[in-house]
C-alpha positions as CSV (number, residue, x, y, z in Angstrom):
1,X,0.0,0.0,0.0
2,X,1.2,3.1,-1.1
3,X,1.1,5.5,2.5
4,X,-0.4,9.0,2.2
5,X,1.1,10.1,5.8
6,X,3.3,9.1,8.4
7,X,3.7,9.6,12.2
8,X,6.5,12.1,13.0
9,X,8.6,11.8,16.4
10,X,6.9,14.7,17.4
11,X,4.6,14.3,20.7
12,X,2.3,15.7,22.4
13,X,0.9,13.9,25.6
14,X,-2.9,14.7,26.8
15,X,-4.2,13.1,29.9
16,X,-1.5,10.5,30.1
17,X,-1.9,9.5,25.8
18,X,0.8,10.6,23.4
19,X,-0.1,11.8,20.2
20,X,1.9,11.9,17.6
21,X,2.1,14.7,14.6
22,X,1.1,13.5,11.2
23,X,2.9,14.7,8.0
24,X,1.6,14.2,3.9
25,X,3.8,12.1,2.2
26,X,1.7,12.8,-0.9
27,X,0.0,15.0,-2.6
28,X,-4.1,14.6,-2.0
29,X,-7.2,16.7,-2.0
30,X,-5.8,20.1,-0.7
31,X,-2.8,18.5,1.2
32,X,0.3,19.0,-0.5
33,X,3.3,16.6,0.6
34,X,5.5,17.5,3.3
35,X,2.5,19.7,5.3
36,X,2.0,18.6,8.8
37,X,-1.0,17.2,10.2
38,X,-3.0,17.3,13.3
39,X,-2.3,14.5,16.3
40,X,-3.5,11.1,16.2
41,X,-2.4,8.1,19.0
42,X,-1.8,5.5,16.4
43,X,-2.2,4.2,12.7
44,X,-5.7,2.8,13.5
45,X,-7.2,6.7,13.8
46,X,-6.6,7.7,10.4
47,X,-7.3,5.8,7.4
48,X,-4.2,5.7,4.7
49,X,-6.9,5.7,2.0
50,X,-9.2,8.2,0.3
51,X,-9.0,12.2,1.4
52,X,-9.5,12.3,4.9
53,X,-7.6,14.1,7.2
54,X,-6.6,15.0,10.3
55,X,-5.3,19.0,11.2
56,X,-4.7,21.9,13.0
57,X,-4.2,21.2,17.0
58,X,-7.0,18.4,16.5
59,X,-6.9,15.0,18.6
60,X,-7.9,11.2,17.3
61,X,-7.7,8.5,19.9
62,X,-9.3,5.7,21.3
63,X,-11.4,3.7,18.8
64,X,-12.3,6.4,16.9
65,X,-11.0,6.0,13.0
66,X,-11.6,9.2,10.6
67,X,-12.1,7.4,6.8
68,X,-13.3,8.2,3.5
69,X,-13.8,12.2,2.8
70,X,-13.5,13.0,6.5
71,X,-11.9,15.8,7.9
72,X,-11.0,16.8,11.7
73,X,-9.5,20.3,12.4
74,X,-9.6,22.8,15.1
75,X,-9.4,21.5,18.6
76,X,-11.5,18.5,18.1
77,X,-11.0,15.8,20.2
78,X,-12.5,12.5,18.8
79,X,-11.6,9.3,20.6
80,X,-14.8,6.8,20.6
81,X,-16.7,6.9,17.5
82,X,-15.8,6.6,14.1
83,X,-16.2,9.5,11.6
84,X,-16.6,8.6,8.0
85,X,-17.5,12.3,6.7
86,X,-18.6,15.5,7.3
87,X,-16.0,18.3,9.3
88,X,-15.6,19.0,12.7
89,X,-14.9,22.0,13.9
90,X,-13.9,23.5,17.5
91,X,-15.5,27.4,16.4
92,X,-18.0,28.1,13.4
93,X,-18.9,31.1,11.5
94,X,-22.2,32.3,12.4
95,X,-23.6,31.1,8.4
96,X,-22.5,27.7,9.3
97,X,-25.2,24.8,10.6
98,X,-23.1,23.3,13.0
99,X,-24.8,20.2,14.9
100,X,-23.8,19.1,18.6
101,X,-23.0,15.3,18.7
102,X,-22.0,13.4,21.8
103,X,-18.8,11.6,21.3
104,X,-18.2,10.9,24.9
105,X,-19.2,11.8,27.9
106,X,-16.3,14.0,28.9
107,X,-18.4,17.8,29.3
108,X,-16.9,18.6,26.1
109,X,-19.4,19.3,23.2
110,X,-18.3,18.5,19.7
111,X,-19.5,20.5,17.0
112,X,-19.7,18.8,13.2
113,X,-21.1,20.3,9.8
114,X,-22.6,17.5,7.8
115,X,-21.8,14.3,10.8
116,X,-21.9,11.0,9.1
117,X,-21.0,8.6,12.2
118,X,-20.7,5.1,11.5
119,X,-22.7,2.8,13.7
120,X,-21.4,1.1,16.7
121,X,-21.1,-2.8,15.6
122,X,-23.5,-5.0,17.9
123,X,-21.6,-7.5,19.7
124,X,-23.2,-11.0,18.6
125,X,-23.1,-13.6,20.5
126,X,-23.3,-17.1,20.3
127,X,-26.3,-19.2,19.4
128,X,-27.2,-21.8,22.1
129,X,-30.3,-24.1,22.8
130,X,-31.3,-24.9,26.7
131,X,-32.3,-28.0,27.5
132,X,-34.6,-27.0,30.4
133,X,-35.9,-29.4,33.6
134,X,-39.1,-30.2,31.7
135,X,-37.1,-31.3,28.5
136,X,-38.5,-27.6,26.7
137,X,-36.2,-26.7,24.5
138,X,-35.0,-22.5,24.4
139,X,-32.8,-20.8,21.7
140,X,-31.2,-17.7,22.8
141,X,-27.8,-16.4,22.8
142,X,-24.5,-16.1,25.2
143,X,-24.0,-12.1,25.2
144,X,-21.3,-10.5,27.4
């Protein structure tokens, strides 16, 4: 796979996490190659594909993963879910429709134009038939 960024050795550290600065190693959308990038924790936080991106003094963590067209600037701080499109911001111009989504339940408000979350994966759990006292027999399924 041909890598659009990389992690720099430049670190920040945020309630005990270290981020590390991204940098373009490529030329996509409006990132030019060599341009530095906001802060993610690890690899997992920002896809190597398509045009997303992560800048400015922004945050990714956790098991959140920006993908596709996404973009997260400003002092955004995403770390649970995972952002597929749309831009967050950290102020708006007073034209803007900004929407309030709950990332996590920190007391900090995150404020995205156009949110396009993906949706939290159900855990499934494993099929099982009971055998009950009266020889009735009951599906369900071991959940955690």
């Amino acid at each position: 796979m041909n890598k659009k960024y990389k992690l720099t050795k430049e670190t920040k550290e945020y309630y005990g996490i270290t981020f590390y600065r991204i940098e373009a190693l490529k030329d996509f959308c409006d990132v030019k190659r060599g341009d530095k990038g906001g802060w993610i924790k690890e690899e997992n936080n920002l896809s190597q594909d398509d045009n997303c991106w992560v800048s400015g003094d922004a945050r990714v963590s956790g098991n959140a993963r920006v993908s596709g067209n996404a973009r997260v600037s400003g002092n955004a701080w995403v770390y649970k879910q995972k952002l597929i499109g749309g831009y967050f911001y950290h102020t708006k111009s007073k034209s803007e429709k900004i929407e309030s989504i709950e990332t996590y339940n920190d007391g900090y408000e995150t404020l995205c134009r156009e949110p396009k979350l993906a949706e939290e994966e159900k855990p499934q759990g494993k099929k099982v038939k009971i055998r009950l006292s009266n020889d009735q027999i009951v599906e369900g399924e071991i959940v955690d």
